[in-house]
N, C-alpha and C positions, 0 to 999 in steps of 0.2 A: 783852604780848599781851592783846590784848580777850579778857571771858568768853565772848563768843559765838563767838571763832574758835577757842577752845579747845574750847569743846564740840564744834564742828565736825570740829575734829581729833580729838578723841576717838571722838567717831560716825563718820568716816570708816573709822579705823582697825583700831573692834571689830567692825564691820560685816560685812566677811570673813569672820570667824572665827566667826561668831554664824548666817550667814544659810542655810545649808545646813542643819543642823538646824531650824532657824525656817522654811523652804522645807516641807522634811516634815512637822512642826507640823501647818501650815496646810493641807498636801496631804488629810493623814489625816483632818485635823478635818474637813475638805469632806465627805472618803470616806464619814465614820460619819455624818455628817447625812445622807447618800442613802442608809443600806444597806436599811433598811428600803421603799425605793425600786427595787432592782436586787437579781437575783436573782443575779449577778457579782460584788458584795460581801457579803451574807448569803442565801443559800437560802432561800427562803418558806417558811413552816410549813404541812404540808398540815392541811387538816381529818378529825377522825379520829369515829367512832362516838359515842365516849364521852371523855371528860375526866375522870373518875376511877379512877386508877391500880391495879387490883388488886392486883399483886406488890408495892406497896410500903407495905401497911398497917400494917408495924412503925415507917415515917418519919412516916406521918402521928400514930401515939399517940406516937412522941417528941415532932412539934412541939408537941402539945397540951398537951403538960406543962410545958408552959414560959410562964410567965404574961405574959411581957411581949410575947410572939410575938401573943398574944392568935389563936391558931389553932384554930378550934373546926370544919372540915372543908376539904374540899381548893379550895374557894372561895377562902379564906385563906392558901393556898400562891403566892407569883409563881412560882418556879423552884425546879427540886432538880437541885446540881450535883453530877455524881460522881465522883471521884476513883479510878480501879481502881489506878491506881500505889501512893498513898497513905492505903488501904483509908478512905476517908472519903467521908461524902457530907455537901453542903455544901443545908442547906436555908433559902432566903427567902422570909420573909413578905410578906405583902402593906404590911406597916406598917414595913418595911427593919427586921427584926432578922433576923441571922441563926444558925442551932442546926447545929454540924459535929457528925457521928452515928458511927459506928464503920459499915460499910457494912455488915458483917455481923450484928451484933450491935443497933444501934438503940440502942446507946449513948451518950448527950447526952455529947461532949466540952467545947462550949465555949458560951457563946450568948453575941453582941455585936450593937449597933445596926451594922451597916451604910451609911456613910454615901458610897460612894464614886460609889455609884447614884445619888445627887442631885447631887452633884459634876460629873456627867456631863452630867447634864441640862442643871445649869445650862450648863456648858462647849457642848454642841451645840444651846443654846437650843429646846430642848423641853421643858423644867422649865414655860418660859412657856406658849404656844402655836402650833401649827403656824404660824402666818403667819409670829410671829418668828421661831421657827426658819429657815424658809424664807426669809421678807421682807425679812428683818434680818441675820440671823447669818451664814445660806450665802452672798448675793452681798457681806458682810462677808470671810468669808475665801477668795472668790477673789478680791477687789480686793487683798487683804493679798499673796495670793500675783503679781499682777500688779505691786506697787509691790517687792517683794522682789527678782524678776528685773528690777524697769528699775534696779533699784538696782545691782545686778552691774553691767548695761551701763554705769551713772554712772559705777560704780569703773572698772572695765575702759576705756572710753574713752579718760583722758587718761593710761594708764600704755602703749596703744597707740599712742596719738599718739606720745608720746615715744620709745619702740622704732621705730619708722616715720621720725622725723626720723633718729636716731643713726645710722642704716643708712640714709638717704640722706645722710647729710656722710662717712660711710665710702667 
């Protein structure tokens, strides 16, 4: 058997088993390139008075102590996540380090670079620029997800035909 019919068979075969997760993949990856887009997939942030946080001035002198956060006011905060389950609040900086705090206490548990946020980026091509994101990347994976389901129909096809013959020679 030729290499190239082999591969073929093998891409046939894994194909099934692979594309229904790889369908979702490419669904969600679309999704999260528009959320910022539809208030259907993330809620818009309304605009508020002020932008700096009164009640939580014990997380901002935690992140300042931390020299690689390099946090010297609430300018230098991206987000503060918080955890009520697992009494933690999780604080990012503007330069992806992130300092987990005791919620109650303002207690520095752990501080690591965060790198999962550029990861993202790259992955929903907004790391580049909106165009790519847009230009490039989004009608990139809905083409993926159009060639995915004609792929189903490839497969599915000639395993129909053949059930269609067998039950007409019946």
């Amino acid at each position: 058997m030729k290499l190239n019919n082999k591969i073929r068979q093998i891409h046939y075969w894994i194909s099934p088993f692979i594309i229904v997760p790889v369908i979702l993949i490419f669904t969600t990856g679309v999704l999260l390139q528009l959320k910022k887009q539809s208030n259907w997939i993330q809620p818009s942030i309304d605009k508020v008075s002020s932008n700096k946080p009164t009640m939580l001035a014990s997380y901002l002198e935690a992140a300042k102590s931390i020299p690689e956060a390099e946090v010297e006011s609430w300018d230098d905060i991206n987000r503060i996540d918080i955890r009520p389950d697992k009494g933690i609040a999780k604080i990012r900086s503007k330069n992806h380090w992130e300092i987990q705090i005791d919620s109650e206490t303002a207690e520095v548990f752990s501080v690591n670079y965060r790198r999962s946020d550029i990861i993202e980026s790259v992955h929903d091509g907004s790391f580049f620029t909106d165009y790519v994101k847009f230009g490039w990347f989004l009608p990139t994976g809905i083409l993926l997800i159009v060639v995915s389901v004609s792929g189903i129909y490839m497969f599915l096809l000639p395993l129909m035909i053949r059930n269609k013959r067998g039950r007409l020679k019946k």
